[in-house]
N, C-alpha and C positions, 0 to 999 in steps of 0.2 A: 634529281640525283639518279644516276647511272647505277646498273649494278651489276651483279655476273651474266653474260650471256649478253651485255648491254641492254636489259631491259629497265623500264623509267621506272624509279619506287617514290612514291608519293610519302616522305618522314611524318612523324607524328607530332603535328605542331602543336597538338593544345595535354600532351603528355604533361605533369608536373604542375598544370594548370586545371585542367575538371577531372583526373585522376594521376594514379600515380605512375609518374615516368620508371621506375624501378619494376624487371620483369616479376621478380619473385615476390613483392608488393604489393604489385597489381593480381598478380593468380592468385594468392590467397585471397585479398579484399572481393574479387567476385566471385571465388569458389563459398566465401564465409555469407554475399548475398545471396547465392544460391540455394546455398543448406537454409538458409533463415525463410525461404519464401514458400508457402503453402503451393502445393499441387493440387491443382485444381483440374479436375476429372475434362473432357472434353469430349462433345457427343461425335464430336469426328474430326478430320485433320483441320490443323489451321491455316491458313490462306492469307490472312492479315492481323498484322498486329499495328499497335497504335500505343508508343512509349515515349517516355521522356527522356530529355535532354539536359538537364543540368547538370553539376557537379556531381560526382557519385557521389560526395557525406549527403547532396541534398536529395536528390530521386534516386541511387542507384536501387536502392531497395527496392522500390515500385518497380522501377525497368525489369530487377529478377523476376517477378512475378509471369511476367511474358516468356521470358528465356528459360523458365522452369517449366512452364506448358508445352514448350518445344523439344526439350533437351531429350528427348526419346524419340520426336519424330526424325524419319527420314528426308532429308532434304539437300541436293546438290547448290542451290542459288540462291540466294538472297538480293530484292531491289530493294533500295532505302531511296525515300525520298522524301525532302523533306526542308524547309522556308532556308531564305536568303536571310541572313542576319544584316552581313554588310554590305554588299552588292546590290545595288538597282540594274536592272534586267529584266529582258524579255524574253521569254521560254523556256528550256528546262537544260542546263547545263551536266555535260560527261563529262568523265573523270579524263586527265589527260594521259595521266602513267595506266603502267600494266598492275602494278600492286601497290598497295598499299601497305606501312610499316607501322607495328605499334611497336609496343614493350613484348609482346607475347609473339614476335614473328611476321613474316610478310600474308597477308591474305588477297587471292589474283582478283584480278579484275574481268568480267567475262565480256570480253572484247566481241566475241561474236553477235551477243544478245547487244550492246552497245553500236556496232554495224549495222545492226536491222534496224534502230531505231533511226539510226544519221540518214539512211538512206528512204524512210519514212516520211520523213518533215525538215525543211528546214527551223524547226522549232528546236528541236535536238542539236547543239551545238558541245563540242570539246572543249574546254577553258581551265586550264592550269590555275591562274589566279582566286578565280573564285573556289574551286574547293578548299586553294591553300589559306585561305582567310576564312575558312566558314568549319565552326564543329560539330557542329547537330547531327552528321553522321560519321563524325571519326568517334565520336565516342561512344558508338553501338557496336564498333568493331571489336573492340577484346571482349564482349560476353560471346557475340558471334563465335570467334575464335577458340574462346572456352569448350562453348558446344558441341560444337562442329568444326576443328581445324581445317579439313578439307575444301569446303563451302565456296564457292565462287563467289561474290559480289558484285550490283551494280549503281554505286553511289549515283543518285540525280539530284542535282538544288533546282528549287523551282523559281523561276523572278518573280518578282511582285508588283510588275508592270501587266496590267488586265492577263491575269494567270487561265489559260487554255484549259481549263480544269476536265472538259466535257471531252477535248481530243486527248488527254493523258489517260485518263481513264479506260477510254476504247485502244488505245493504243498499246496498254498493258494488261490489260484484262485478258486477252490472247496468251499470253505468256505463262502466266499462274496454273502452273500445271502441276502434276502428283509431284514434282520434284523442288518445287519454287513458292518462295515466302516473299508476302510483300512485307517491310517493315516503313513503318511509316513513323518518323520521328517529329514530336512538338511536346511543348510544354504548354498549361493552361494558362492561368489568370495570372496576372502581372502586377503585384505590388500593392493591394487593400489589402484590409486585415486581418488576423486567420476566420471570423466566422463567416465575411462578406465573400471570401474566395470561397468556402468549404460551401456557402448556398450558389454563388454562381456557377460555379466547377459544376456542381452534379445536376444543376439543371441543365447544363454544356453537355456534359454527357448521357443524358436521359435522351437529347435529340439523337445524340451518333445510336446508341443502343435502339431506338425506334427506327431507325436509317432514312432519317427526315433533314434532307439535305437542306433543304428550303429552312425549316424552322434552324437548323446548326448555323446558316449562313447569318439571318437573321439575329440569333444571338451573340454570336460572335461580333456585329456591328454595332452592339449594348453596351458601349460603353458608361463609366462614370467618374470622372476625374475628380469630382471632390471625396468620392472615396478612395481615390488614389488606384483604379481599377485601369489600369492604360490598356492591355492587351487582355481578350479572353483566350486565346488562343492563338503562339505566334504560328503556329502549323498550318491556320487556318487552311488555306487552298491544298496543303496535302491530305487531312482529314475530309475535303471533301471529297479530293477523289480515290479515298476508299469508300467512304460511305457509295461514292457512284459507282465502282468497284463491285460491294457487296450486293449492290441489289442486282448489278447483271451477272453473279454470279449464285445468287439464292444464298447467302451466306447468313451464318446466325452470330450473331455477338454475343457478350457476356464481360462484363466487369469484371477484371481480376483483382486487382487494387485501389485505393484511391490514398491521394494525401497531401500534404504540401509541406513546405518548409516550414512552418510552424510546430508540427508535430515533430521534428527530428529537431528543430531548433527552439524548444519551448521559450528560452528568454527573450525571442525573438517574433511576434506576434503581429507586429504593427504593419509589416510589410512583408509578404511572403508570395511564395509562386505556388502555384497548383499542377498537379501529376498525376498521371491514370497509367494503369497499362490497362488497355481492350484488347480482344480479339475476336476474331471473325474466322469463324472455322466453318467446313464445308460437311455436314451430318451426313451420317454413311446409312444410309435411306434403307432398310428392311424392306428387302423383296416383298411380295403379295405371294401370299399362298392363295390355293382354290377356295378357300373359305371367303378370305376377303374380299374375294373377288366375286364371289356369290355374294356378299354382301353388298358392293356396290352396285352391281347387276339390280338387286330388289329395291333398292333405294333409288333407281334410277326411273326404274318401273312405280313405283307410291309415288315418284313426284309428279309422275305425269298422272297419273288415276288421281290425284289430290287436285292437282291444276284443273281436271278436268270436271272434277263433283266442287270443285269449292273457289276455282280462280285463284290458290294463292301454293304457297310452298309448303309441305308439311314439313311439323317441329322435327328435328333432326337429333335426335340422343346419341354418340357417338360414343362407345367404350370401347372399342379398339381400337387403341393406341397408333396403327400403322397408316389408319383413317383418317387424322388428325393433323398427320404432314402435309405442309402446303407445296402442292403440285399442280400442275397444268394439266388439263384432259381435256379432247373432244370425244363428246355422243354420237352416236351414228344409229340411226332408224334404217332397215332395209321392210321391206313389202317382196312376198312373194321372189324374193333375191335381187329386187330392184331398192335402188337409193331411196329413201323417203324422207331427208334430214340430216343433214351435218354441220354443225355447230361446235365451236370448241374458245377455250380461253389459255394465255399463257400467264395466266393470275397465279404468279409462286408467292402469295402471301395468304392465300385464304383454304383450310382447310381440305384437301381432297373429296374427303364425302359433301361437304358442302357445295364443290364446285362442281361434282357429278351431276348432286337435285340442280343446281341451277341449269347447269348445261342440259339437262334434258328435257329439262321445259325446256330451254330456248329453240334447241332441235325440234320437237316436237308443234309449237305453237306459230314459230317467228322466226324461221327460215324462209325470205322471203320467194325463195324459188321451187315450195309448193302450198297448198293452203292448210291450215292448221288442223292438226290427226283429228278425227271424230271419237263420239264413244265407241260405235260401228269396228274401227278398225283397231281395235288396243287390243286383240287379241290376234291378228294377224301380223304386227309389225315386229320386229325381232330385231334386241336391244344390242348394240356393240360398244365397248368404251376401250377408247386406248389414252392411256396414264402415260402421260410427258416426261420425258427428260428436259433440262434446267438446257437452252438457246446455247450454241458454242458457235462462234463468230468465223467463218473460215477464210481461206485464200483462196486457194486452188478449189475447185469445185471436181475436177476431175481426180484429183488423188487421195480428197479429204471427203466425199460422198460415194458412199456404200446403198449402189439400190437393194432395195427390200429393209435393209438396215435403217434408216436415215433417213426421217421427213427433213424438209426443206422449207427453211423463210426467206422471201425474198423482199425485200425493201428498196425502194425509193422516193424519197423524201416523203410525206404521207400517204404516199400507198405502199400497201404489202398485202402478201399474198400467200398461202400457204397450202401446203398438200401432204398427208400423211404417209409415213413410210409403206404402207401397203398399196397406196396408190399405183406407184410403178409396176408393182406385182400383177397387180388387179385388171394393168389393161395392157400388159406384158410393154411396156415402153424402155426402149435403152436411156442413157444418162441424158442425152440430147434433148429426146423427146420430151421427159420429164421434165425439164426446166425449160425448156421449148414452149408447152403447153402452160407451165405456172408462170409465166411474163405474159404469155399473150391472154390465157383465157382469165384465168385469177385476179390479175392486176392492170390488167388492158395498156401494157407496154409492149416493145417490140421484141417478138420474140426470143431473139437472140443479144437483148441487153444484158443477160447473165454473163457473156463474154467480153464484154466493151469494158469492166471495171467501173461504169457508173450507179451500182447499185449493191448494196451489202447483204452478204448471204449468209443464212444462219443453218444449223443443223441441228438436229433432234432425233433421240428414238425413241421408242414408245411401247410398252406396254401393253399389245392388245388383245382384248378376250370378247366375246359372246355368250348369249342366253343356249 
């Protein structure tokens, strides 16, 4: 359908059917889920959400629970994506109109963010049909709308012909920036009975909450038909690519809800569905004061005097809190102003202080391009550690890398290669050089492969102090 301006509006075909077609119907019923649903604190903005789909009498409740953690934050965009009910297909179908129509008003469609993926992949295709038979994301539209009228949109259904899960993931992970929410729509378990869903559900969601894709995929293929258990998850392949999502972008979960139709529907028991709302929010990481940083400094230093009297790592007691967060570092040894060690990890799962003692033994012992520090020299080498920022995937390497700002990863296909922001500084090199030198010497590719587009560039800043 045509509308002012002749632009395409997509109507609201499952209105009257999983909620209610009446505007003033519809705004009380989710302003009445929204007052009902607990606020749940967030250690920092959210990045992805993971809600359900069914009727609002059956999950609207649970879905508030997501849209109440949001309804304060800032956000211009929202991607929903999210399974093919009816449709067989292959790859990830856009929307065909510019907006989309509920009860509550049109909300746009952001055509530009939709262009960069068509011209991305032939995976990305336009199809009018399929959205118009599919509702797993028209009906995340009117709480959207509630929250945020403003809000851009960019509906995607995924096919369910061998789903590209590992290229969607890379493909929008880029995207998810200070202004932009992934929501990702599924429902859980499929029709066993309220205790059999309420123990498969949460063990469903113990893998997303872990961000164990492998074990979610896994279970998802657990079926059991004499318990009448047909689906654990119809979302399946968009829950995995947020879980694949969250881990390239350090993201932390937390269960906001859980439930199923059996609890809204008590007389109703034998056969019910299962509903979460998760999210994954991006924690707003407390700078490092000079203390802290004297603290890692001495812990970096006991691990090597430990390694070096005892062979092993000394116990680690950790009471500040900002030590705790799991961050990427590399060590750096210098001698008399010369290199003596550099070693580092982009492990953002494992505690910072912990990753320092380990990096500095590795620096220190088993770098293998020089032999392993003496007792002799522990009082001459002088300790540097720069504290990572979380890999951000880029394009352009000339407009999106800041030297002295900006370490640099470079990858293809297993190898890669890295050099810290101060590198450039250190040996006064322009942009060229710098990436010049991490292809050829780092990675033993051709120098100027960072320009040809056969290799993916990452960027990072860092954090870095001395003894």
């Amino acid at each position: 359908m045509r509308g002012e301006n002749n632009y395409i509006i997509r109507q609201p075909n499952f209105a009257g059917v999983f909620y209610p077609e009446e505007e003033q119907t519809l705004n009380q019923l989710v302003a009445s889920y929204l007052n009902s649903a607990e606020l749940i604190k967030l250690k920092g903005k959210a990045k992805i959400l993971i809600l359900p789909h069914a009727g609002y009498q059956f999950s609207g409740q649970v879905a508030a629970y997501g849209f109440k953690a949001i309804e304060k934050q800032t956000f211009k965009r929202v991607i929903l994506i999210g399974p093919s009910h009816q449709a067989n297909f292959s790859g990830f179908a856009l929307p065909f109109s510019d907006f989309w129509q509920t009860p509550l008003g049109k909300i746009e469609i952001d055509k530009k963010l939709q262009k960069e993926l068509l011209n991305k992949s032939n995976l990305f295709f336009v199809s009018k049909d399929i959205h118009q038979q599919e509702h797993c994301l028209e009906v995340e539209v009117p709480f959207i709308q509630k929250i945020n009228p403003k809000a851009k949109i960019l509906p995607i259904i995924i096919g369910p012909q061998e789903p590209k899960i590992e290229f969607l993931a890379e493909a929008l992970s880029s995207y998810l920036d200070e202004q932009t929410i992934l929501l990702i729509s599924s429902d859980l378990s499929h029709y066993p009975d309220y205790q059999t869903a309420k123990q498969k559900d949460l063990e469903l969601i113990q893998s997303i909450l872990e961000k164990d894709v492998e074990r979610f995929s896994q279970l998802a293929k657990e079926l059991d038909p004499e318990k009448n258990l047909l689906t654990r998850a119809c979302g399946e392949s968009a829950i995995q690519t947020g879980i694949l999502i969250s881990k390239m972008l350090n993201l932390s979960p937390i269960l906001l809800k859980y439930a199923n139709s059996g609890d809204v529907m008590p007389f109703n028991k034998e056969q019910v569905v299962g509903y979460a709302s998760i999210i994954f929010s991006q924690e707003i990481s407390q700078e490092l004061n000079e203390q802290d940083k004297k603290e890692l400094l001495k812990i970096a230093r006991n691990s090597i005097k430990s390694y070096l009297k005892n062979g092993s790592l000394p116990e680690i007691n950790i009471t500040n809190q900002k030590l705790t967060e799991p961050k990427g570092v590399f060590v750096t040894l210098k001698k008399q102003g010369n290199l003596r060690g550099c070693i580092g990890t982009f492990d953002y799962q494992t505690p910072l202080a912990i990753n320092v003692a380990k990096m500095a033994i590795e620096t220190a012992f088993f770098d293998s391009r020089f032999p392993p520090l003496t007792e002799n020299e522990l009082d001459e080498i002088q300790i540097e550690i720069s504290v990572l920022s979380p890999l951000r995937k880029i394009k352009d390497p000339f407009s999106e890398i800041q030297l002295g700002k900006h370490g640099v990863v470079i990858k293809k296909g297993n190898l890669s290669g890295v050099f810290l922001p101060q590198v450039a500084t250190e040996n006064n090199w322009d942009l060229e050089t710098f990436l010049n030198q991490l292809c050829q010497n780092k990675i033993g590719i051709e120098p100027d492969a960072w320009k040809r587009g056969d290799v993916e560039i990452y960027t990072f800043t860092a954090d870095v102090f001395e003894e």
